[in-house]
N, C-alpha and C positions, 0 to 999 in steps of 0.2 A: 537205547543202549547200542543195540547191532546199528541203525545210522552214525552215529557219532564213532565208531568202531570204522565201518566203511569208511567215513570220512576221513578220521584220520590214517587209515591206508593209502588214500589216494591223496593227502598232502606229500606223504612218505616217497609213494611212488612218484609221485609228480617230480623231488627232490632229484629220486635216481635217476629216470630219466632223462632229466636235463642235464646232470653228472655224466649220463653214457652220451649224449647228443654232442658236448662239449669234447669228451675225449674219443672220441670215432671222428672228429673233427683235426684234430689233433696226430690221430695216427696215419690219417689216411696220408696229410700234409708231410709227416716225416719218414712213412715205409713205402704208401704205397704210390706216390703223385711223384716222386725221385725217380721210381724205377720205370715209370712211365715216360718220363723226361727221358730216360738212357737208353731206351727200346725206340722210341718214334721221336725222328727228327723233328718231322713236321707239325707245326704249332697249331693246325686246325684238327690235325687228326687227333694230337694230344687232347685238345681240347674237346673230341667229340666221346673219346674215350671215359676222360674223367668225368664227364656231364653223366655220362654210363653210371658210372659208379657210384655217383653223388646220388642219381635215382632210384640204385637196387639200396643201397646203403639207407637212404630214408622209407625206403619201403620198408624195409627189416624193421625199421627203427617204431616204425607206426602199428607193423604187426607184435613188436613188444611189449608196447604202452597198452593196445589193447589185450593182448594176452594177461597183461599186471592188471587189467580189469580200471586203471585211471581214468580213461575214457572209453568209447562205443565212437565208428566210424562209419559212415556209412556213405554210398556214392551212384547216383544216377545220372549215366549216360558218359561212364568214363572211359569208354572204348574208340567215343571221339577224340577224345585226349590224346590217345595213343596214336594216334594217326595222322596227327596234324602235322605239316612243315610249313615252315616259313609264316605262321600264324602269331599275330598278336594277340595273347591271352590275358583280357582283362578282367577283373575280382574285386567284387568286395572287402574289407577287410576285418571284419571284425574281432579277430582273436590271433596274437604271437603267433599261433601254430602252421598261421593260412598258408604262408608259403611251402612247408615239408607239405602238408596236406597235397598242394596242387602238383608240384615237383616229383613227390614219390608216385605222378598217374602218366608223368610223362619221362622218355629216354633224352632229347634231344632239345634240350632249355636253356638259357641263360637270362637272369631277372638283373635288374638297377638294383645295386647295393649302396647302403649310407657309408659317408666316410669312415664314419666308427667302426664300421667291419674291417674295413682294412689294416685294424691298429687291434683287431682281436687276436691274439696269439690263436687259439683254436679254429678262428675262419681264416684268418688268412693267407693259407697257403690251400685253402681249398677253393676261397676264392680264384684267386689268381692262376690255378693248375684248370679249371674250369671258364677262362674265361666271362667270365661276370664282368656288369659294364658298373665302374665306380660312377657313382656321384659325388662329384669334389666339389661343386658348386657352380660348375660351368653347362647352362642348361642345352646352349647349340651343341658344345662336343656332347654331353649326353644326347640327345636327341639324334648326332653324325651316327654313332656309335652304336644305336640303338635300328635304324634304320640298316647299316649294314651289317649286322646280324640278321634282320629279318632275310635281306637278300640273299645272304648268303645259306638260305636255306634253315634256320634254327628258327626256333621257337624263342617267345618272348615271355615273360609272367612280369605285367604291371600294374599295381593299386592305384589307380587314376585318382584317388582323394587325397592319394598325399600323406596318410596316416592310417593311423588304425579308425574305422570307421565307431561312430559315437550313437548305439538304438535312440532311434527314436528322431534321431535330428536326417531333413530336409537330402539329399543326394547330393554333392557337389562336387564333382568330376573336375581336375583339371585338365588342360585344353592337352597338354604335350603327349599325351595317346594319339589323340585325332591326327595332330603336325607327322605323328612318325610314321604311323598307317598311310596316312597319303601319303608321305613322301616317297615309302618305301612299296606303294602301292600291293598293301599285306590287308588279308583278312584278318576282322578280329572277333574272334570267341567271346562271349557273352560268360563267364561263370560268376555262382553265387555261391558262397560259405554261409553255412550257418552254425550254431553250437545253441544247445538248451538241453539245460540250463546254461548261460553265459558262463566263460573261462577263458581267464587270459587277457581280457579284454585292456584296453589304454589307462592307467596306471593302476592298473592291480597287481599287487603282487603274482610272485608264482604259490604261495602255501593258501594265498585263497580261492580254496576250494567249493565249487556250488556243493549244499546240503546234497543232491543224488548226483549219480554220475552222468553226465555232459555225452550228447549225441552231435559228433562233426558230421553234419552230411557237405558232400560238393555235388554239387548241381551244375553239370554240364548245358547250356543251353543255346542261345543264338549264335549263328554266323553270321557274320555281316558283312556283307559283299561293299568294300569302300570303293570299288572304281566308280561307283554310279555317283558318289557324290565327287570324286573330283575330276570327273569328266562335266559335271554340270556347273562349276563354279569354280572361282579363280583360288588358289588353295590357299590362304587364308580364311577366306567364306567359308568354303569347303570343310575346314578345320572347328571352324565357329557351327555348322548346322550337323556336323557327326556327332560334334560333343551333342548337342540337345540330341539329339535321336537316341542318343548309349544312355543318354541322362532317365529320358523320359521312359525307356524301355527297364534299365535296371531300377526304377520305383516301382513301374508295374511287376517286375521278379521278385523283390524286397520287399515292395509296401512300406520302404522308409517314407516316410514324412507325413503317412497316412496313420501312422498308429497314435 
């Protein structure tokens, strides 16, 4: 009785949450990302500002959910997070949540959004006050885009699989991490997500809830110094032997393809 009890709390909660995640989305695009515009001219500083806010704002957001007892979060080695610049931060994906998860450890970020963000009334005007790089379908300007962000000193967060990752199947990275890091000659972080019991995961609902409550931990792990590979190879090679490195490193992190 008290499980089924629990559980239907944290379908409950899980609803309000995503209700408060949507309208803190919503306010920030119409009170507070305007008055930002009318204080700072300057489009990078607006943008370094709102990134600010987007990450105390998800932090809050994460210390809610857990307060409402929905999930348990937990995080090893997040102090490297906060100190990175100009770092490519690539991730697993396994659960909806990955991105606030990583977002609310770092001030100074901007991640690849689907075009469907853009057409969200609640993201986007936080998109776009935060600089975020669209995916419209153009993967060199993605990639132009991406690259001069890293220069310019920001932080990056990108799912190299392309989707929300599937337990138990094989690692499959695509190549456009590797292309940007060289190009833009940017280190990249190593992190792992994980959730267990599973939640969130690629087409599940948001009301289905694991039977106990769900431990996110992030796991902070490698850097990886990319000028060795593209001082030793012509950068496409270069692009082709990073991915195998990030590949074969993130199954030994995972143990995907092993279980």
């Amino acid at each position: 009785m008290m499980q089924r009890l629990d559980r239907f709390w944290r379908q409950c909660g899980t609803g309000i949450s995503f209700t408060l995640f949507g309208l803190g989305g919503l306010l920030l695009a119409l009170f507070v990302f305007p008055f930002i515009n009318l204080a700072y001219r300057d489009k990078a500083r607006r943008a370094q500002i709102a990134q600010r806010i987007v990450h105390r704002t998800w932090k809050l957001f994460m210390r809610i959910v857990v307060a409402m007892r929905v999930l348990d979060f937990d995080t090893d080695g997040a102090a490297s997070l906060r100190g990175e610049t100009g770092t490519l931060v690539i991730a697993n994906h396994p659960s909806l949540l990955d991105i606030v998860l990583i977002m609310s450890l770092m001030e100074r970020t901007q991640c690849v959004v689907k075009a469907a963000a853009w057409k969200n009334p609640f993201m986007r005007g936080v998109i776009r006050a935060t600089n975020y790089i669209p995916n419209l379908g153009d993967p060199e300007q993605v990639i132009d885009d991406c690259v001069a962000a890293l220069k310019s000193g920001n932080n990056l967060v990108i799912f190299p699989e392309g989707s929300r990752t599937v337990p138990g199947q094989k690692v499959r990275l695509q190549r456009g991490f590797a292309n940007i890091a060289i190009r833009a000659g940017a280190p990249i972080r190593l992190v792992t997500v994980t959730c267990t019991p599973p939640m969130l995961r690629k087409g599940e609902k948001w009301y289905q809830c694991p039977a106990s409550r769900p431990l996110y931990r992030v796991r902070v792990c490698d850097l990886v110094d990319t000028d060795r590979f593209a001082l030793a190879e012509i950068p496409s090679r270069a692009a082709r032997s990073l991915t195998a490195h990030v590949t074969r490193r993130f199954e030994e992190l995972t143990a995907y393809g092993t279980a």
